[in-house]
N, CA, C and O atoms as CSV, one atom per row, in Angstrom:
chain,resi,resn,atom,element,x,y,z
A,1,UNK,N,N,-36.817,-103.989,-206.828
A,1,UNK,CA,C,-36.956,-102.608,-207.243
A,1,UNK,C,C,-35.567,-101.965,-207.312
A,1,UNK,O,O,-34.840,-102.095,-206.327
A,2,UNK,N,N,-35.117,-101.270,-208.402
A,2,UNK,CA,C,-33.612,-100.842,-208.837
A,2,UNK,C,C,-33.684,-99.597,-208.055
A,2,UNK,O,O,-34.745,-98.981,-208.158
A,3,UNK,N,N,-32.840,-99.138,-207.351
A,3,UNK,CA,C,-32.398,-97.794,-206.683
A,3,UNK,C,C,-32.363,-96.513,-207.816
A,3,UNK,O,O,-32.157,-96.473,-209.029
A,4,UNK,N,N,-32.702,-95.399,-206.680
A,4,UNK,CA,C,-32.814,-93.815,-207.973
A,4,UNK,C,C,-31.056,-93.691,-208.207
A,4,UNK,O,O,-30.204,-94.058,-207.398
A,5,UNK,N,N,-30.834,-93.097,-209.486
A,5,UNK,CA,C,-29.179,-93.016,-209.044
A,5,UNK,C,C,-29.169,-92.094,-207.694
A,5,UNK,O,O,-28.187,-92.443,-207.038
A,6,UNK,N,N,-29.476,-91.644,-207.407
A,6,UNK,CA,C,-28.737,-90.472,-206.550
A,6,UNK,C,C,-28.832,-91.348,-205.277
A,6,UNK,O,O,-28.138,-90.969,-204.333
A,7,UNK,N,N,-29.692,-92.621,-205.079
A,7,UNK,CA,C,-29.265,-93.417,-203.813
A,7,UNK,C,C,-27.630,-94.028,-204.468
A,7,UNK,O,O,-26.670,-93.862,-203.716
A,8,UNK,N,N,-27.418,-94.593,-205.603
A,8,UNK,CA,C,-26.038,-95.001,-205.891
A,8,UNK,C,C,-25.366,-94.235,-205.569
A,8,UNK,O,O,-24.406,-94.628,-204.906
A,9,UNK,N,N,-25.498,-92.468,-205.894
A,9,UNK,CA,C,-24.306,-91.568,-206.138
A,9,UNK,C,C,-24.033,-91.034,-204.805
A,9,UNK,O,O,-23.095,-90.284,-204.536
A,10,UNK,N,N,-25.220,-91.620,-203.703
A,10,UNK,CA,C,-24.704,-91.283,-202.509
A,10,UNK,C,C,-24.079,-92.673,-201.464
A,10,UNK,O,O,-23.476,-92.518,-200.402
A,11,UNK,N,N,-24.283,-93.469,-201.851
A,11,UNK,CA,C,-23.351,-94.575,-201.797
A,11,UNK,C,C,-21.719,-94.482,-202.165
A,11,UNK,O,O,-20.742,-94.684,-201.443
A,12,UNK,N,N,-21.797,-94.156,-203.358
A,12,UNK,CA,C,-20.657,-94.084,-203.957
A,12,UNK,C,C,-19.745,-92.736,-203.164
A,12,UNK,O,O,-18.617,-92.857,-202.684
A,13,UNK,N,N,-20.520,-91.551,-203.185
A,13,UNK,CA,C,-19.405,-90.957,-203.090
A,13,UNK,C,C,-19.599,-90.795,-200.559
A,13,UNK,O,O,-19.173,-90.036,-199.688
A,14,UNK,N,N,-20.271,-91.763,-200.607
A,14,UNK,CA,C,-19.769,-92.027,-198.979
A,14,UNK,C,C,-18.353,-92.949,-198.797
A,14,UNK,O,O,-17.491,-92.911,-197.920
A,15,UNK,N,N,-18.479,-93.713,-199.897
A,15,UNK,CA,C,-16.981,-94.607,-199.951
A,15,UNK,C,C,-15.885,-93.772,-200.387
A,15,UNK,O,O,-14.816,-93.564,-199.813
A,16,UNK,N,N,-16.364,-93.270,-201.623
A,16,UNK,CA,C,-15.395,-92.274,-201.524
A,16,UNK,C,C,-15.638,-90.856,-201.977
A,16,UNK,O,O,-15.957,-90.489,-203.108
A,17,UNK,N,N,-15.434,-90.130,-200.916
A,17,UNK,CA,C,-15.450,-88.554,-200.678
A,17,UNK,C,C,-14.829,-87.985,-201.532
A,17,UNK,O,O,-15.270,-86.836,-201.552
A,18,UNK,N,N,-14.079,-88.092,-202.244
A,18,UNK,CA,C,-13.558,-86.737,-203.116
A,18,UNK,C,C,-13.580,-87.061,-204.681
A,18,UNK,O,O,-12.878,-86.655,-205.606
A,19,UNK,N,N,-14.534,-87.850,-204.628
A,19,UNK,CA,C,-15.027,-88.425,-206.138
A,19,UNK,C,C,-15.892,-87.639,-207.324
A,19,UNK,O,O,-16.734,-86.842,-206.912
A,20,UNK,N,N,-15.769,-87.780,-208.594
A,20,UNK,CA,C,-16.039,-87.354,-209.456
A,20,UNK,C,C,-17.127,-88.296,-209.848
A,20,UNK,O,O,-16.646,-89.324,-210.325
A,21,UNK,N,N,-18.299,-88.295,-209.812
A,21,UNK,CA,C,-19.518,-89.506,-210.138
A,21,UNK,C,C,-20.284,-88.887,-211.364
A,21,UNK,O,O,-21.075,-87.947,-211.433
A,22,UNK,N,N,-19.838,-89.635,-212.183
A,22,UNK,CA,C,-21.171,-89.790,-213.447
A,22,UNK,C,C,-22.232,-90.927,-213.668
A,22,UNK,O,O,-21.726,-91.796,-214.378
A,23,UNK,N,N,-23.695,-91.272,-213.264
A,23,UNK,CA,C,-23.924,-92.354,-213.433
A,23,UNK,C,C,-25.202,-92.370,-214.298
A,23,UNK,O,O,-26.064,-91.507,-214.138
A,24,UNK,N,N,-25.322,-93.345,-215.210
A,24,UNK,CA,C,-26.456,-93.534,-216.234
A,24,UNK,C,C,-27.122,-94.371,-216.027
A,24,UNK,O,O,-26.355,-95.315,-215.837
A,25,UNK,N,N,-28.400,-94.814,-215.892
A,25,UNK,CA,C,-29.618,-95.262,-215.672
A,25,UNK,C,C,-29.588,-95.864,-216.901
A,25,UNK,O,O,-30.124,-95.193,-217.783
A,26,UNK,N,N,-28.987,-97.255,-217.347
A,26,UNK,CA,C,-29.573,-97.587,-218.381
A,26,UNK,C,C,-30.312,-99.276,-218.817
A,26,UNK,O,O,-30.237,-100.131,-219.700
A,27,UNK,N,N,-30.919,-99.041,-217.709
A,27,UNK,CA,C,-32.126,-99.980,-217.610
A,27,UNK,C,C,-32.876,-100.472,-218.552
A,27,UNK,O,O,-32.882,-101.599,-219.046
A,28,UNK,N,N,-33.966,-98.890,-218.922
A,28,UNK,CA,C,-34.582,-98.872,-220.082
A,28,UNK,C,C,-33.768,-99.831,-221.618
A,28,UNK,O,O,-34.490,-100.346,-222.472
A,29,UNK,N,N,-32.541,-99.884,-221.675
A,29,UNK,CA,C,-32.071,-100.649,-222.469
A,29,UNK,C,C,-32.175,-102.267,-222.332
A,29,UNK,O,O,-31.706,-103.060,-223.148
A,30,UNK,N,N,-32.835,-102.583,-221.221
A,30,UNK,CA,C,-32.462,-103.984,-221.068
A,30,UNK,C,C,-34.139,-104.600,-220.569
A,30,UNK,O,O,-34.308,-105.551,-219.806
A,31,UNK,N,N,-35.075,-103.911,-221.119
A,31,UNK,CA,C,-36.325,-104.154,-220.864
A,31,UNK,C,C,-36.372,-105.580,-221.424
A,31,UNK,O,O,-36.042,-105.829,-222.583
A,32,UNK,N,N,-36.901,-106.736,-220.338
A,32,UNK,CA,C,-37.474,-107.942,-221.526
A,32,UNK,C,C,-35.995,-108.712,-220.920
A,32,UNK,O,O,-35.989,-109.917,-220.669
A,33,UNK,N,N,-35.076,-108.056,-220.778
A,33,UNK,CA,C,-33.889,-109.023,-220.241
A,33,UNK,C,C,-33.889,-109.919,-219.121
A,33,UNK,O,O,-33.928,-109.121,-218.185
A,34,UNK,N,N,-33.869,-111.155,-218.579
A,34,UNK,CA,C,-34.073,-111.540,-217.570
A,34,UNK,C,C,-33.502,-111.064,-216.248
A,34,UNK,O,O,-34.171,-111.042,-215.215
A,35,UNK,N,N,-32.442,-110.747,-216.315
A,35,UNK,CA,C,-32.028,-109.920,-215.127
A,35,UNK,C,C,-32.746,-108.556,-214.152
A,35,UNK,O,O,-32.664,-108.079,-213.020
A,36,UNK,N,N,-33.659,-108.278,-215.780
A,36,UNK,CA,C,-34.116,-107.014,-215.340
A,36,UNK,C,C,-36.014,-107.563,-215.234
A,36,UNK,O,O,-36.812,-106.627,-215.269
A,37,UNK,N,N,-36.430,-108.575,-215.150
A,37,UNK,CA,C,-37.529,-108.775,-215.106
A,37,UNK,C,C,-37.809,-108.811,-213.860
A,37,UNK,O,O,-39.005,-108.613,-213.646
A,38,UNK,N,N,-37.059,-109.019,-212.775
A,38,UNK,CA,C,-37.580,-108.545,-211.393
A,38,UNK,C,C,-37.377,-107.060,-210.706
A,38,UNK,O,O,-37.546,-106.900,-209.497
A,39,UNK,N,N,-37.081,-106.219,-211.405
A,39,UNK,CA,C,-36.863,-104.748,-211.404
A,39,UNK,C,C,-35.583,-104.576,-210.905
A,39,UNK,O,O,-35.575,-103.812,-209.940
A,40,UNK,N,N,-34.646,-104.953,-211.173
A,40,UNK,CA,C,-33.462,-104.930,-210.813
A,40,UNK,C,C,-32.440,-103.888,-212.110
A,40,UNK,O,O,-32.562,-103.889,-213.335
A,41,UNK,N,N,-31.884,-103.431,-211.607
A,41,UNK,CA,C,-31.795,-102.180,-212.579
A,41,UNK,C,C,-30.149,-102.463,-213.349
A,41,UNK,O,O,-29.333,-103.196,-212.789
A,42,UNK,N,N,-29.894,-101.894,-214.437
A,42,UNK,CA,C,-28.435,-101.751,-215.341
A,42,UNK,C,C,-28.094,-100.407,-215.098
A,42,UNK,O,O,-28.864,-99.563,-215.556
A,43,UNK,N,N,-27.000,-99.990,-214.408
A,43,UNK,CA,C,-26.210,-98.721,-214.846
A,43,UNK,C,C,-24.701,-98.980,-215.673
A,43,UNK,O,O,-23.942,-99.890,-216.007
A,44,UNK,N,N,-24.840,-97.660,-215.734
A,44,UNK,CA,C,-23.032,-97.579,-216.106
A,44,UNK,C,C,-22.554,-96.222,-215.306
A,44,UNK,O,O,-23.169,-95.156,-215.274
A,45,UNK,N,N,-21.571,-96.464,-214.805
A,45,UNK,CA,C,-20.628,-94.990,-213.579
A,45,UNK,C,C,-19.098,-94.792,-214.068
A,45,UNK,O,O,-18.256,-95.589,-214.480
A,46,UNK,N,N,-19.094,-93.770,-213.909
A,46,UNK,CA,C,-17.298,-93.426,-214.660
A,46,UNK,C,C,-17.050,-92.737,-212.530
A,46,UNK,O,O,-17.756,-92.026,-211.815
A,47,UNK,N,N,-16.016,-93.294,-212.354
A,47,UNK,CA,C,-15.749,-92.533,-211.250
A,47,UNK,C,C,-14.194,-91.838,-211.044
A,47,UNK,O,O,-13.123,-92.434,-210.927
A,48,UNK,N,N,-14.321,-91.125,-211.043
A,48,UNK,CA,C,-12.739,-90.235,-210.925
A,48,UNK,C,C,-12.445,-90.235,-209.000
A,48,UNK,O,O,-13.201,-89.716,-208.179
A,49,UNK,N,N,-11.309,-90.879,-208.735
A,49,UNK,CA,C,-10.947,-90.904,-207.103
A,49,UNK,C,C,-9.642,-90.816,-207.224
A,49,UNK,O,O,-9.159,-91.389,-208.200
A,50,UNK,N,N,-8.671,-90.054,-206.244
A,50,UNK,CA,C,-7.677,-90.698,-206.137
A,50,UNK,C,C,-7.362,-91.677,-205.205
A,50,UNK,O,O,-6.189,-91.711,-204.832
A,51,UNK,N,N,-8.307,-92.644,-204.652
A,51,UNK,CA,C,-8.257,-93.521,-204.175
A,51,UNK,C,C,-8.136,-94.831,-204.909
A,51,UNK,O,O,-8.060,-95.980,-204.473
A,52,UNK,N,N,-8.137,-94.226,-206.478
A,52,UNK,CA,C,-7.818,-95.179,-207.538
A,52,UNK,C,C,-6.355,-95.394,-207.626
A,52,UNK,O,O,-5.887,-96.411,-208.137
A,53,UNK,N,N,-5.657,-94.477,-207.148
A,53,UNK,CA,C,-4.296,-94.235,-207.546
A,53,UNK,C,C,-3.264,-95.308,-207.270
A,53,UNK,O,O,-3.111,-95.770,-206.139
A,54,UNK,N,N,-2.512,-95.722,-208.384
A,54,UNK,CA,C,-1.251,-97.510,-207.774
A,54,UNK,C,C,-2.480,-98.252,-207.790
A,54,UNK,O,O,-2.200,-99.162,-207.009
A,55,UNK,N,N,-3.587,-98.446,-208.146
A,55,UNK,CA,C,-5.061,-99.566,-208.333
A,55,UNK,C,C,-5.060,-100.409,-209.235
A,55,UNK,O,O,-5.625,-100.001,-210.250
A,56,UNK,N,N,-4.663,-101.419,-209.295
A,56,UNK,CA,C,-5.013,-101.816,-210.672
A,56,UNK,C,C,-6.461,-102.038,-210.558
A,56,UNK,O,O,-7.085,-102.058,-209.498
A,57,UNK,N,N,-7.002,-102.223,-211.878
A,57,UNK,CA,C,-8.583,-102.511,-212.355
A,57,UNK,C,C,-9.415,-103.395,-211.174
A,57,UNK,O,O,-10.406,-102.916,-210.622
A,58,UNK,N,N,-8.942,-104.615,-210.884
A,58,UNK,CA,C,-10.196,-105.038,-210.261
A,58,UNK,C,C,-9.940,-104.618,-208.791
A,58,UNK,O,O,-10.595,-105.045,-207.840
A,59,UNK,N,N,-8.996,-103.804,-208.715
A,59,UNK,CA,C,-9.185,-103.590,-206.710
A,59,UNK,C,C,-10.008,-101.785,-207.126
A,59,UNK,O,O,-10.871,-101.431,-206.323
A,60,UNK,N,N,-9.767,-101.038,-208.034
A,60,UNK,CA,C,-10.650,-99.825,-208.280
A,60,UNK,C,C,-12.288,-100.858,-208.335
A,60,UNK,O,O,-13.088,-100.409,-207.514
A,61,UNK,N,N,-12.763,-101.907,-209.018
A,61,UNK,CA,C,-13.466,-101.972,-209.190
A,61,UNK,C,C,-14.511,-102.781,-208.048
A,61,UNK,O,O,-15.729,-102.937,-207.960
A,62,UNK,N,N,-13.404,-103.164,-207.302
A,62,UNK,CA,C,-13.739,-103.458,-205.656
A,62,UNK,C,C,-14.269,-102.765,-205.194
A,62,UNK,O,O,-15.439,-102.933,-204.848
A,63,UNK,N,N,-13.392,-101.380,-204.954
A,63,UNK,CA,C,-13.939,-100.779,-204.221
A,63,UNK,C,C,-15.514,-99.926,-204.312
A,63,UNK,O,O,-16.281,-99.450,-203.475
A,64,UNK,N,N,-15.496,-100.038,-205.785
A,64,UNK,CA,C,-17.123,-99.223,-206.366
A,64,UNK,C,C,-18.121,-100.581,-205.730
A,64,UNK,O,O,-19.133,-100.376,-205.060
A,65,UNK,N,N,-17.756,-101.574,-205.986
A,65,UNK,CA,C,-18.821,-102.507,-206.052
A,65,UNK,C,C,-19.265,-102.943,-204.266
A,65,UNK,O,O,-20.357,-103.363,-203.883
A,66,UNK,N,N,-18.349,-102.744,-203.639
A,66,UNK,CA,C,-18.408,-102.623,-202.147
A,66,UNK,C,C,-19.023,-101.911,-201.402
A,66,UNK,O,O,-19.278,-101.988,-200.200
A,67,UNK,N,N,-19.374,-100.849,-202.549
A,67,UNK,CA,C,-20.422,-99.553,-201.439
A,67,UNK,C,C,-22.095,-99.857,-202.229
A,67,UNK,O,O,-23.024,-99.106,-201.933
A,68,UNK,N,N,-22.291,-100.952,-203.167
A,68,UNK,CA,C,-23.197,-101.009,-203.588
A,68,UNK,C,C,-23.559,-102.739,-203.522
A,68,UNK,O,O,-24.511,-103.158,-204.182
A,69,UNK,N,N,-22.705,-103.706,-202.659
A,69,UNK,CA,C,-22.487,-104.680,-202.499
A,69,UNK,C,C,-23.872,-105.433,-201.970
A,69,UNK,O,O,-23.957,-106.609,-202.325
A,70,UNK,N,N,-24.837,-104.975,-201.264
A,70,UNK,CA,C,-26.043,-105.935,-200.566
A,70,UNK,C,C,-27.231,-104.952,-201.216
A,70,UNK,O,O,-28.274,-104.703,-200.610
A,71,UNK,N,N,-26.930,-104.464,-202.462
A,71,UNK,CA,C,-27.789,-104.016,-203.185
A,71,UNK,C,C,-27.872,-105.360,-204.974
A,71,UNK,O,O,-28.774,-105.215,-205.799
A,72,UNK,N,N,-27.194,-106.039,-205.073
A,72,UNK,CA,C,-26.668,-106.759,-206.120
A,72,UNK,C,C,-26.928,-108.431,-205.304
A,72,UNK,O,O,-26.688,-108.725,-204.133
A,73,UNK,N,N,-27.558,-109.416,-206.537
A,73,UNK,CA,C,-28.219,-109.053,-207.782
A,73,UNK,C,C,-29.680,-108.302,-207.714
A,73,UNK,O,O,-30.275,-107.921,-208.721
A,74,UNK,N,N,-30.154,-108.154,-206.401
A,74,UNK,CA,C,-31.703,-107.965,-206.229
A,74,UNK,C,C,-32.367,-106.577,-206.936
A,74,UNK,O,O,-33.377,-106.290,-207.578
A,75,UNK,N,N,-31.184,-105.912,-206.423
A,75,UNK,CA,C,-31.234,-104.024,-207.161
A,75,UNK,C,C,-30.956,-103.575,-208.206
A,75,UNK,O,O,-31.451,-102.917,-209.121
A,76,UNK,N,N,-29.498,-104.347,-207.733
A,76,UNK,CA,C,-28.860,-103.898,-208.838
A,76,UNK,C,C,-28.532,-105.116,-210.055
A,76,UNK,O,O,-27.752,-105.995,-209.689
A,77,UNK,N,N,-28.934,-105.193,-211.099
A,77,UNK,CA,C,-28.579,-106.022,-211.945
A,77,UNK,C,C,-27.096,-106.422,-212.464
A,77,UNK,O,O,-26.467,-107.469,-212.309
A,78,UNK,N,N,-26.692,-104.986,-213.268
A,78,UNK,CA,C,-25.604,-104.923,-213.635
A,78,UNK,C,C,-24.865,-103.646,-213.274
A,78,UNK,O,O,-25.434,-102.611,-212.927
A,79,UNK,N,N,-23.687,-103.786,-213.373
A,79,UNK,CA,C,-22.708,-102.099,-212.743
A,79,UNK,C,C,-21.388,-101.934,-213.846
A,79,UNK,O,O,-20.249,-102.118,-213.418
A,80,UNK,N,N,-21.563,-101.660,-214.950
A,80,UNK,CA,C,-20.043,-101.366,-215.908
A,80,UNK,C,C,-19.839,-100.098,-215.914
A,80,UNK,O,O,-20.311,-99.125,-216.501
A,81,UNK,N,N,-18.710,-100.379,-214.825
A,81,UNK,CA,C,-17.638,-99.301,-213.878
A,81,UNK,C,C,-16.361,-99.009,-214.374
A,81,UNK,O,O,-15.490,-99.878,-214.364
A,82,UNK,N,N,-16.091,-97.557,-214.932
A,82,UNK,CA,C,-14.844,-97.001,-215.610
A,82,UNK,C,C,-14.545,-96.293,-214.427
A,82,UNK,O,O,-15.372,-95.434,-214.118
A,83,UNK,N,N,-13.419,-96.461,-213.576
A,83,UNK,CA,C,-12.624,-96.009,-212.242
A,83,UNK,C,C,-11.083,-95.331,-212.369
A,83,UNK,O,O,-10.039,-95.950,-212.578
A,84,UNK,N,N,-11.224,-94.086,-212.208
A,84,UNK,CA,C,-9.701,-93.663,-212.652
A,84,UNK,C,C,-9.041,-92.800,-212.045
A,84,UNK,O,O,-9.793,-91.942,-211.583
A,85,UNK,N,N,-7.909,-92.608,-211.809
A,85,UNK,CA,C,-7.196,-91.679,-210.843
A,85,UNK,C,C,-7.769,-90.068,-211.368
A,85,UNK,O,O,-8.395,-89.870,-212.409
A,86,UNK,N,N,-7.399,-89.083,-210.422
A,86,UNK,CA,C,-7.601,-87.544,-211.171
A,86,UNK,C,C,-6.562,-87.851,-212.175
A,86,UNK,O,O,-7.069,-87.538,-213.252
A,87,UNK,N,N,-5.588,-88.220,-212.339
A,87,UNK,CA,C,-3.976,-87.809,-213.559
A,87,UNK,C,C,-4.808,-88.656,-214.071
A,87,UNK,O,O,-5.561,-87.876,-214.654
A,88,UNK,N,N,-5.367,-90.083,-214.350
A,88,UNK,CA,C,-6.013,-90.479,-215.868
A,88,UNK,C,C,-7.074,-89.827,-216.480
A,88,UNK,O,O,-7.441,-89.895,-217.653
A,89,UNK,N,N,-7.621,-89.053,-215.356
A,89,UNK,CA,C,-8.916,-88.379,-216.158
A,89,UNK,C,C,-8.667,-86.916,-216.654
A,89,UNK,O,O,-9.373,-86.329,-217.474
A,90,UNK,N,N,-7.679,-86.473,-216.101
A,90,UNK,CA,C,-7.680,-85.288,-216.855
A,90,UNK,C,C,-9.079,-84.427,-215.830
A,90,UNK,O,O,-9.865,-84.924,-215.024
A,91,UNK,N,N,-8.932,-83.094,-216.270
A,91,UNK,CA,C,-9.764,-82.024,-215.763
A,91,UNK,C,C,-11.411,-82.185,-215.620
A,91,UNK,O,O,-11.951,-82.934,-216.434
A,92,UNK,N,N,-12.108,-81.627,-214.783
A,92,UNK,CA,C,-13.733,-81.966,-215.256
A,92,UNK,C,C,-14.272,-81.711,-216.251
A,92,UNK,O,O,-13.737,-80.731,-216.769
A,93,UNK,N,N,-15.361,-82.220,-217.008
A,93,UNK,CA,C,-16.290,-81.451,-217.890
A,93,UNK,C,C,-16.934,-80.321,-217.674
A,93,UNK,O,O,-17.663,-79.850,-218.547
């Protein structure tokens, strides 16, 4: 059974606290997919931290996948994670 986001987005922002979390539920896209035939869910998360900051890509993407780590593959299917300092993201929406 795939988690509600807001169990992710409170995962996420317990790892990290001063985060900017956008996350999309997009499951429904992958109906019929084998990954997702045991209810295991697809998102996508943009996260703004400056705990991204001097990060390169796969240690930002460490750290997202670490607070959602003994949720994967059973929960979570898939996670395509855009992770970026506040200076790469620019201001909020």
């Amino acid at each position: 059974m795939r988690p509600e986001p807001d169990e992710i987005r409170a995962r996420l922002a317990a790892a990290l606290p001063d985060a900017r979390i956008e996350l999309i539920d997009e499951s429904h896209l992958h109906a019929g997919h084998a990954g997702a035939s045991g209810g295991a869910g697809h998102f996508r998360v943009r996260v703004v931290s400056a705990a991204f900051a001097g990060l390169r890509t796969v240690a930002r993407h460490r750290l997202v996948y670490d607070s959602v780590r003994d949720w994967m593959p059973h929960r979570i299917h898939a996670l395509a994670i855009e992770a970026r300092s506040p200076d790469e993201a620019g201001p909020p929406n």
